[in-house]
N, C-alpha and C positions, 0 to 999 in steps of 0.2 A: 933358253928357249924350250928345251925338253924340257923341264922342271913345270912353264908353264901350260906347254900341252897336255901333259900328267894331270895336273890341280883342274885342268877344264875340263878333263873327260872325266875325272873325281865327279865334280861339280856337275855334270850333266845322270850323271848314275843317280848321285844321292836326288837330283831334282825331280828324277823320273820314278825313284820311288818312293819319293814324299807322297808324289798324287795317286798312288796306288790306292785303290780301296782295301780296307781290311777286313778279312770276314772269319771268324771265331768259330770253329767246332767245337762243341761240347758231347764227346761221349759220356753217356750213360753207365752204371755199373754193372757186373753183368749181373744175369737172367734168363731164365728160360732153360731148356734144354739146348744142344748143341744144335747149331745151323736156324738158329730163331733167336732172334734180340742180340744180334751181335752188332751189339754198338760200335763195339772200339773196331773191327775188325769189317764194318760196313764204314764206317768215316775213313779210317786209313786208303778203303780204297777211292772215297769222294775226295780227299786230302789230294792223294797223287793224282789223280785223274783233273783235279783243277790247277795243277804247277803250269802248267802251259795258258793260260789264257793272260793273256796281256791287262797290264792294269790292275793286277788281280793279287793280292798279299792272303795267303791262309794261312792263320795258326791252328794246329789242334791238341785240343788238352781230352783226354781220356782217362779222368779221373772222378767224372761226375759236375765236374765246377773247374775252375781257372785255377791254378797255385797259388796264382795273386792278383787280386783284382785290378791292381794297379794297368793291366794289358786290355781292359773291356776300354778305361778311357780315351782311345781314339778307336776303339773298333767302330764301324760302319753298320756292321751287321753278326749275329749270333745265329747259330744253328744249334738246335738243341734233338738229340736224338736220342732217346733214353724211357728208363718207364714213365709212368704217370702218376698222376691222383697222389697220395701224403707221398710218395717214395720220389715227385717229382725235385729235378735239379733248381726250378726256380721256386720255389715253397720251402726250401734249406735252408732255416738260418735266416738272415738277414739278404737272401738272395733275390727276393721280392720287391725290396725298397731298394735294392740297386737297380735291379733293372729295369724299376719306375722311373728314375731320376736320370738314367741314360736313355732312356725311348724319348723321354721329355725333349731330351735333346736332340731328335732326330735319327738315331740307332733306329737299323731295322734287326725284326726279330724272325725266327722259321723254326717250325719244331716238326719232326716226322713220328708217327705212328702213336706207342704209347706216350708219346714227348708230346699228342693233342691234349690228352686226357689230366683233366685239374679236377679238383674238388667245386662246385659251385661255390660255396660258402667261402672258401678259401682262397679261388685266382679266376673266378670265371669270370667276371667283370672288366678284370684286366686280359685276358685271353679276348673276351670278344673285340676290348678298343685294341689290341697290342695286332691281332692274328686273326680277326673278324670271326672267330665260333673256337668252340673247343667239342669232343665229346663229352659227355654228361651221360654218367653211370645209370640205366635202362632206358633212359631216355634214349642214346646214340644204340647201335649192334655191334658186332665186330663178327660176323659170319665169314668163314673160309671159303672165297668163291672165288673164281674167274672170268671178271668183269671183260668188257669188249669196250675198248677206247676208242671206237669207231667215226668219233666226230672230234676233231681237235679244234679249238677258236684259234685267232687270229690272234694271236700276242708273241710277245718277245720270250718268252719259257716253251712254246712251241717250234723254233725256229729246228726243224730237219726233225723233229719229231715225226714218227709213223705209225698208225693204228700199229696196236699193240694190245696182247693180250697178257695177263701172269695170274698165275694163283699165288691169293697170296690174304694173308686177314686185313680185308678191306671195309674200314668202319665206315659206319655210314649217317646220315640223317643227326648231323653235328647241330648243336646250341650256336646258331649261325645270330649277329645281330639283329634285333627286330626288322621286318623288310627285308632281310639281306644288304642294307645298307651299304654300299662299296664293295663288296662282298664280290669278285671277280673267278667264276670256276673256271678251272683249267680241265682237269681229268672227270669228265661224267659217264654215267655208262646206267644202263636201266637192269635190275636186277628182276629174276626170274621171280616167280611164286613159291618155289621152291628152298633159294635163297633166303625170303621174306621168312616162309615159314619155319626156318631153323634146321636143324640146334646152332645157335650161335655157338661160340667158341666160350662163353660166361658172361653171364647169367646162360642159357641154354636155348631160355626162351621157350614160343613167338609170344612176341609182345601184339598184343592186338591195332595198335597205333601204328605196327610197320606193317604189319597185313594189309591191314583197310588202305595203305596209300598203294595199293596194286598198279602196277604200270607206269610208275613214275621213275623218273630218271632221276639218281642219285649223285653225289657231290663228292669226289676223292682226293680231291687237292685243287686249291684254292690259292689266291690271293687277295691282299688289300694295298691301300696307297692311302695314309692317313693323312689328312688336312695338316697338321701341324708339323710334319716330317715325318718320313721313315716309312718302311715297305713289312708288308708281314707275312706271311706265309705258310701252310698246312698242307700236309701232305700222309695220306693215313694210312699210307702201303709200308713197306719196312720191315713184317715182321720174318719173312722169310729171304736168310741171307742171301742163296742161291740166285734169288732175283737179278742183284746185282751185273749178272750176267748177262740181263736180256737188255741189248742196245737202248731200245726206245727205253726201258722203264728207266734207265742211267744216268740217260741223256735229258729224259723234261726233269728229272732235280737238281742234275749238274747243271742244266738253263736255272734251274729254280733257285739256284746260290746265285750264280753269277747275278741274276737280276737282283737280287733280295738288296747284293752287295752292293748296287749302282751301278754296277757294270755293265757297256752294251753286250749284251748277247752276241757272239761272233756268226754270220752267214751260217747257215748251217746248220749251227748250235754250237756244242763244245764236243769234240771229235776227242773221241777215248778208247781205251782196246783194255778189256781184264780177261785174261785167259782163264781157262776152267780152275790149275793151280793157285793163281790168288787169291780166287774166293776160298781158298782152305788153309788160308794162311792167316797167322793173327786171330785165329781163334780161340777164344775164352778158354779155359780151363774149368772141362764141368764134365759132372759124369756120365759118361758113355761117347766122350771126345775120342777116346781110344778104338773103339770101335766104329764110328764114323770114319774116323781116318784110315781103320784098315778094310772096311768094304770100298771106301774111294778107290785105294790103291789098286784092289784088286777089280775093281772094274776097270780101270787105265789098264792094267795090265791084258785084261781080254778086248781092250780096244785094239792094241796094239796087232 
């Protein structure tokens, strides 16, 4: 009789996590100087921050791509958070025509900051069906500013989200499908004349195309729901690690996976805590790491 109580709470484990969804992070290699493009080291904190939500299976690879593709085949959904344009993780190799022939099947896709940016010639065709826009080198900006997310829509990626502000390189004015076709904004905010008129962060700039649109409210993360299957996703905040820290900007990505992956969105959102220490943990080895870590320290220490 015990033997068969055992074999049916077995059998209830494994059932409940067959129907889990599965959703794939993909860090990026590193880049940047310290405390900007921390791929591996911004996933590790989206990794542990989504172990609690029910339903919910994350794997994360932090090595640019999977070890083996064999593990995309029942993924649900991929995050890709990494550089862009030829140094992109899905333009590697043979990494294109796989994750043609997995979207095909209903895989959803989500790429954050330089992970929007593709070559036109190269994946922008597929970036608009896959992720409805990508940026597009002078045509998008990427100006360092601090946008005001003072209106949020009505969707499942906003659930316990709250106006919120961050500095942070927020691209903007993305190669969105013609019409915006399906094309769903989650994070908008209207940038100043200021902002328009530069220096961006490269090219420099202003481009006279982002001037002339003065007063218009601009697009920082996005969704689609494509007709044949699958969900996709953009979000072009990321490049400052620090971020991480500020609740609201946490909480609509950590919604922004959960959704991506099928999953309902919990009441609230998805309730997380990172202390100021783990944003400086896992970080890249790059130069001038040594010295970030010891003016940290020693601001903690005059905190104290």
């Amino acid at each position: 009789m015990k033997k068969l109580l055992i074999l049916f709470t077995l059998s209830l484990i494994l059932s409940a996590s067959a129907e889990d969804k599965k959703l794939v992070i993909i860090a990026g290699n590193r880049s940047h100087p310290p405390l900007m493009h921390e791929f591996r080291a911004g996933c590790i904190i989206l990794e542990r921050c989504l172990q609690s939500v029910k339903g919910l299976t994350v794997e994360l690879h932090t090595n640019n791509w999977v070890s083996n593709e064999a593990t995309l085949e029942d993924a649900d959904a991929i995050f890709i958070f990494s550089d862009g344009k030829k140094r992109h993780p899905a333009v590697q190799g043979d990494n294109l025509k796989t994750l043609e022939r997995l979207i095909k099947k209903g895989m959803s896709l989500g790429c954050a900051h330089y992970g929007v940016e593709v070559v036109p010639e190269q994946a922008g065709k597929q970036f608009k069906a896959w992720i409805g826009g990508h940026y597009e080198h002078e045509f998008s900006v990427n100006p360092m500013w601090e946008p005001n997310f003072n209106k949020l829509p009505r969707h499942p990626i906003t659930k316990g989200v709250k106006p919120f502000t961050a500095r942070d390189e927020w691209y903007f004015n993305m190669r969105f499908r013609a019409g915006m076709k399906g094309v769903t904004p989650i994070l908008v905010a209207k940038p100043s004349d200021d902002v328009r008129d530069g220096p961006y962060v490269y090219p420099k700039g202003p481009y006279p195309h982002i001037v002339a649109a003065s007063g218009r409210e601009e697009i920082m993360m996005w969704v689609v729901e494509r007709k044949a299957g699958g969900r996709g996703l953009g979000f072009t905040g990321g490049h400052n690690h620090l971020n991480w820290g500020n609740p609201n900007y946490r909480k609509v990505v950590l919604n922004g996976l959960v959704w991506l992956a099928g999953v309902d969105v919990p009441n609230g959102g998805v309730k997380s805590s990172v202390k100021e220490a783990e944003l400086y943990q896992n970080l890249d080895e790059k130069k001038g790491l040594a010295e970030v870590l010891r003016k940290w320290r020693e601001s903690r220490k005059k905190k104290r």
